[in-house]
C-alpha positions in Angstrom: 80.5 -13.6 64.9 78.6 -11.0 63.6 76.8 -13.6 60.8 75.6 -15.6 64.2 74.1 -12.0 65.4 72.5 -11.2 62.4 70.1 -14.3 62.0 68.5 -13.9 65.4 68.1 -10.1 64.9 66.0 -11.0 61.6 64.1 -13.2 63.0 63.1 -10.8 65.7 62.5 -8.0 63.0 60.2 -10.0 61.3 58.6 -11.5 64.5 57.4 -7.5 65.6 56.8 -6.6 62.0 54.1 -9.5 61.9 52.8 -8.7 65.3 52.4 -4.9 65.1 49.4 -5.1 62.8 48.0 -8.0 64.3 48.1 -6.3 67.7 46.6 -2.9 66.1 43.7 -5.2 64.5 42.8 -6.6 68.1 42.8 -3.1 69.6 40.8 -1.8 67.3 38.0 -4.5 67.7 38.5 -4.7 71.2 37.6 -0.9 71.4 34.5 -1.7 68.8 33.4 -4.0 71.2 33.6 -2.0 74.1 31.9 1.0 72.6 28.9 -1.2 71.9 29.0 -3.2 75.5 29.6 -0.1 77.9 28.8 3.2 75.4 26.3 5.5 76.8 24.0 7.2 74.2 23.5 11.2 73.8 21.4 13.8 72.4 23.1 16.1 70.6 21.0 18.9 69.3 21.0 19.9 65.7 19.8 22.5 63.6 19.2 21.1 60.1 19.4 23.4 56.9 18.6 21.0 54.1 18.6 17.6 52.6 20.1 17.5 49.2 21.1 14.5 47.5 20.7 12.4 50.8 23.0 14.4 52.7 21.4 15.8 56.0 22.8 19.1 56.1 23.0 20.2 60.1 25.0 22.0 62.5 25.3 21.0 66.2 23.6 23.5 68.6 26.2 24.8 71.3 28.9 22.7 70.9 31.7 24.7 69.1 34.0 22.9 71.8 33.5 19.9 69.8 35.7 22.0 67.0 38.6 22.5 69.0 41.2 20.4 67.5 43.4 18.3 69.4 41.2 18.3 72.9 39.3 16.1 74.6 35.8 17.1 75.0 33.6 15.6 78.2 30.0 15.2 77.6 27.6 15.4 80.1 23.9 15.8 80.0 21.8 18.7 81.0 18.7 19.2 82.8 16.9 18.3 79.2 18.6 15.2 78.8 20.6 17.0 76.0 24.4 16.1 75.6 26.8 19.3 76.9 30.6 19.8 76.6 31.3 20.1 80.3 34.8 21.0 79.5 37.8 20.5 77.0 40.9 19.0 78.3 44.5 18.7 76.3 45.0 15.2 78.6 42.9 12.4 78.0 40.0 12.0 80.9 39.7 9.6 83.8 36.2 10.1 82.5 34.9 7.2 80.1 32.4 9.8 78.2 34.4 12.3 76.0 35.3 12.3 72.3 39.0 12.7 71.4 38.2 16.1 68.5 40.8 15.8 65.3 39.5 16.2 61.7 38.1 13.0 61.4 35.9 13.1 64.3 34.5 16.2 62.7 33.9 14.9 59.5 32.1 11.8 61.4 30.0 14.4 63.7 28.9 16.1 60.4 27.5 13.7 58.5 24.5 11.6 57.9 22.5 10.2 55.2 19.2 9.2 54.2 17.8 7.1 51.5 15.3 9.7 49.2 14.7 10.9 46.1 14.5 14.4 47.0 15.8 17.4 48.2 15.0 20.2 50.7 16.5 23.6 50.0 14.8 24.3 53.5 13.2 22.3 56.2 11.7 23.4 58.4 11.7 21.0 61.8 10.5 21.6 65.2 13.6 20.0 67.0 16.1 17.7 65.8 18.6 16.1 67.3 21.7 13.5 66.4 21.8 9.9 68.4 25.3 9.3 69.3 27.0 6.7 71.1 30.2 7.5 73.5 32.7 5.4 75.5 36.3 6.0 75.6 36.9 8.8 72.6 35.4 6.6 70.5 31.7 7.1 69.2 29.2 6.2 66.6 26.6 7.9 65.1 23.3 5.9 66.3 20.3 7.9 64.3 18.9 11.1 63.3 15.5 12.2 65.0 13.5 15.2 63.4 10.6 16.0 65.4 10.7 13.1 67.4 11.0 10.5 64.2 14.0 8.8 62.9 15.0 11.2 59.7 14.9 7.8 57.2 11.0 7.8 58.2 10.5 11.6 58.6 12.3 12.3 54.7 9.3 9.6 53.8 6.4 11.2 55.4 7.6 14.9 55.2 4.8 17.1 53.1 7.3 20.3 52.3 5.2 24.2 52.5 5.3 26.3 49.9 8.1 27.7 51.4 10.7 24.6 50.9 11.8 24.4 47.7 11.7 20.1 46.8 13.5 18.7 43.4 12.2 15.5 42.8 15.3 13.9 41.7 13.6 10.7 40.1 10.4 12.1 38.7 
C-alpha cells in the first residue's frame, strides 16, 4: 500500500519542483513588462560629488525616506515636477507608484555610470537630477541629467575650472 502511495507523491514533488521556477521566471517578466507598459517616470533630485572611474558619485536630495529599510515609500510629485516621498508605509500601497526600500534597491538608487576617460574630484553642476521609472515597487533607472543634459553627453562636453581637479585616465 504504501509503495502505491509513494509513486504518485513523487510525481507530484517533481511536478511543483519544475513548476516553481518556471512560475517565478513568468512573474518576473510579467512585472518587467508592466513596469515598461504602465511605469510613470520621476525626477529625483541629486547632488553629484564626483565622477571617478565612470562612477557618478551623487546623493538624492531630500529623500532619506528612501533609506528606511523594509518600508514602502510613495512618490508623488511636487509643485516642481520633482519626485517626493509622500509617506512610508510597512504594508504594501493600493498605490501603483512606490518603491519597496531593502538593500538592493539602495544599491540600485545609488548607482550610475558613464562611459569617460576621466575623473572629477569635483563638479560642479547647476542642477542634477536622476530619471527613474516606477510602477508597482519595481523601478529602473532611466538616465542621468546634469544641467539639463543626459550625464553620458555632459561628461563629453564638460570643460572642468581650475577648481576641479581632472585625471586623464588615458592620456
Amino acid at each position: 500500500m504504501r509503495k502505491k502511495i509513494m509513486l504518485p507523491i513523487l510525481i507530484i514533488s517533481i511536478v511543483i519542483q519544475l513548476l516553481v521556477p518556471v512560475g517565478m521566471i513568468a512573474y518576473g517578466n510579467n512585472a518587467e513588462d508592466d513596469l515598461q507598459k504602465y511605469g510613470k517616470e520621476y525626477k529625483f533630485r541629486i547632488k553629484i560629488y564626483s565622477i571617478y572611474e565612470g562612477k557618478v558619485d551623487y546623493s538624492l536630495s531630500y529623500m532619506a525616506e528612501l533609506y528606511q529599510e523594509g518600508k514602502f515609500g510613495v512618490i508623488r510629485e511636487d509643485e516642481d515636477g520633482y519626485a517626493v516621498v509622500t509617506e512610508t508605509k510597512t504594508t504594501r500601497p493600493e498605490d501603483t507608484n512606490y518603491i519597496r526600500i531593502n538593500r538592493e534597491t539602495r544599491i540600485k538608487l545609488d548607482e550610475f555610470s558613464v562611459v569617460t576617460g576621466r575623473s572629477y574630484i569635483s563638479v560642479n553642476e547647476q542642477s542634477a537630477y536622476l530619471l527613474v521609472k516606477i510602477y508597482k515597487g519595481n523601478f529602473e533607472i532611466v538616465d542621468l541629467y546634469i544641467d539639463g543634459i543626459p550625464a553620458q553627453e555632459w561628461v563629453l562636453q564638460y570643460e572642468p575650472t581650475t577648481e576641479d581637479s581632472v585625471e586623464d585616465l588615458f592620456g
